[in-house]
VOFI-20065 format. One record per residue: x, y, z of N, C-alpha, C, O in turn; residue in three letters. Coordinates in steps of 0.1 Angstrom, whole numbers, padded with zeros to 4 digits, always signed. Example, Ala and Ser with C-alpha at 12.3 -4.5 7.8 and 13.67 -1.06 7.14 Angstrom:
REM residues 2
+0132-0057+0078+0123-0045+0078+0132-0033+0078+0142-0033+0085ALA
+0128-0022+0071+0137-0011+0071+0129+0000+0079+0134+0011+0080SER
REM end
This chain:
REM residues 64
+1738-0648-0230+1741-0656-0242+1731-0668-0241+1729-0674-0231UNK
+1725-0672-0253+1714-0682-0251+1722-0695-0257+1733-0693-0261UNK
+1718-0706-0256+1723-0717-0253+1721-0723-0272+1727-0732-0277UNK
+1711-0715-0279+1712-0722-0295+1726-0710-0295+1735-0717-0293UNK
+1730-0698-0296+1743-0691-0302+1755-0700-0295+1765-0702-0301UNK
+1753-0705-0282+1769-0716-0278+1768-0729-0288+1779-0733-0290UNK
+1758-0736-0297+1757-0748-0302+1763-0742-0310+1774-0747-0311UNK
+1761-0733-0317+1770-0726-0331+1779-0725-0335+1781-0726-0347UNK
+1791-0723-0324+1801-0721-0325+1813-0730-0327+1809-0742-0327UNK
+1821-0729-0327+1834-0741-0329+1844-0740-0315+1848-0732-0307UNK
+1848-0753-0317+1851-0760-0304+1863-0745-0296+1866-0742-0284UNK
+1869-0739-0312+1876-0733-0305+1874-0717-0306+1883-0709-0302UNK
+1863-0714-0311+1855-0701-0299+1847-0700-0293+1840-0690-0291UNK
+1845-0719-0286+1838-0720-0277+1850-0720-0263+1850-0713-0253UNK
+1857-0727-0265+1874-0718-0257+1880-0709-0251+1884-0706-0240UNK
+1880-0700-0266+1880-0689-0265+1868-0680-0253+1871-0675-0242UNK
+1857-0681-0258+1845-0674-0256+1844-0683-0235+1837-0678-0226UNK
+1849-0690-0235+1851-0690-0219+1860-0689-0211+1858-0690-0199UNK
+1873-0685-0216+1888-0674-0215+1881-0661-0213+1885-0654-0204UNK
+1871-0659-0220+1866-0643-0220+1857-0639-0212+1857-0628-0207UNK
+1845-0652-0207+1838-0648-0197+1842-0652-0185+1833-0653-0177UNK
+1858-0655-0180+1863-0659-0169+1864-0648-0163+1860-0644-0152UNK
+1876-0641-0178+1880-0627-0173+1870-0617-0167+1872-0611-0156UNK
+1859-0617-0176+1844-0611-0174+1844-0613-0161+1852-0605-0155UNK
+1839-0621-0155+1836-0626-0141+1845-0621-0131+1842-0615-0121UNK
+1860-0624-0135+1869-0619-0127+1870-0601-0121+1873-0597-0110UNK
+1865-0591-0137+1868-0580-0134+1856-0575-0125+1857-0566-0116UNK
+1842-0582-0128+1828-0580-0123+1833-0582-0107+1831-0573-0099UNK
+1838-0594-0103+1839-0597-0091+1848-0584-0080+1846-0581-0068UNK
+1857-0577-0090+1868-0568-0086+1858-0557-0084+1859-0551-0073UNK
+1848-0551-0095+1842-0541-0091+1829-0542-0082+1821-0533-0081UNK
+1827-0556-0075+1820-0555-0065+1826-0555-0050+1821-0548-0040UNK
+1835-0562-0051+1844-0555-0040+1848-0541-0039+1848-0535-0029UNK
+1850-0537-0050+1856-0522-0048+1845-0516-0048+1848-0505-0052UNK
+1832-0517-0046+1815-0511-0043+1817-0502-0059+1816-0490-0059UNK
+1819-0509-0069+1817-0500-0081+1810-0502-0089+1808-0494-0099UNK
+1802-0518-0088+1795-0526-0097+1781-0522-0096+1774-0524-0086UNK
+1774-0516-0109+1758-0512-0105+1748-0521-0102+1738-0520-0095UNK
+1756-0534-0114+1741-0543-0118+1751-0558-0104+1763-0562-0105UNK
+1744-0559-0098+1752-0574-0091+1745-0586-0101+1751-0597-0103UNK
+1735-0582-0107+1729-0593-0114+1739-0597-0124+1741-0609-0129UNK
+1745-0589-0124+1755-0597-0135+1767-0606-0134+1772-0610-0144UNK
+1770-0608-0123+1777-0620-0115+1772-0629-0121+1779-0636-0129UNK
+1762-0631-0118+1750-0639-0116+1747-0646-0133+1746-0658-0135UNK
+1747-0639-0140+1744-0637-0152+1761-0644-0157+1760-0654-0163UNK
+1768-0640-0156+1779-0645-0161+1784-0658-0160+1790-0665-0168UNK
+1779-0661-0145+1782-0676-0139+1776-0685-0150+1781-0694-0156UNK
+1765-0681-0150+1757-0691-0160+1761-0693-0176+1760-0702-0184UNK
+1764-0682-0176+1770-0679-0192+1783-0691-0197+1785-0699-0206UNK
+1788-0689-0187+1802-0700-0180+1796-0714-0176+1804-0722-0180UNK
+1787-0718-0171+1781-0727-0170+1775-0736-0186+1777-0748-0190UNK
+1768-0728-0189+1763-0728-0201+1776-0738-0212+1776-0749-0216UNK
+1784-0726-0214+1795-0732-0222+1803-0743-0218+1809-0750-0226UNK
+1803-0747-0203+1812-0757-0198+1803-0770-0206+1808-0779-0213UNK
+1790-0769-0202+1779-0780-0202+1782-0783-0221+1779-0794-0224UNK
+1786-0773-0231+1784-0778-0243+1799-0782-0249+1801-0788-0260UNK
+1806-0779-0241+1820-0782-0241+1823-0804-0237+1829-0813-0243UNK
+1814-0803-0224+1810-0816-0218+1805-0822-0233+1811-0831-0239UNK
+1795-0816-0236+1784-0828-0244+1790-0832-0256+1789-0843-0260UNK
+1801-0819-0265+1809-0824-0275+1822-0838-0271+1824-0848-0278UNK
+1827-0834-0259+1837-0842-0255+1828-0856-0257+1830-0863-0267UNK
+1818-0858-0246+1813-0872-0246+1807-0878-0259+1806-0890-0261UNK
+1802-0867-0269+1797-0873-0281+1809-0880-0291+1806-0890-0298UNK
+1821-0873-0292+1828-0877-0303+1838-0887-0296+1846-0893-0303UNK
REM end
């Protein structure tokens, strides 16, 4: 997810939308333990995704 589609959205499916990549992360994390996960990049990829959103979540909070 690129960082102009998180500015887009509204406060609350920007919420939403990191409720969803928690879970995401959580099930990714389950199928790497269970040796079932193909791409590991995508941990990886997700964190940031999650990151991403926390940081635009931040900058609304401190602007308003």
């Amino acid at each position: 997810m690129r960082a102009t589609d998180i500015k887009n959205l509204t406060d609350a499916e920007l919420t939403e939308k990191l409720a969803e990549l928690k879970r995401q992360l959580f099930n990714l994390r389950f199928q790497h333990a269970s040796g079932q996960l193909s791409n590991p990049m995508a941990i990886n990829t997700c964190k940031k995704d999650i990151a991403r959103v926390n940081t635009e979540i931040r900058a609304r909070e401190l602007k308003a």
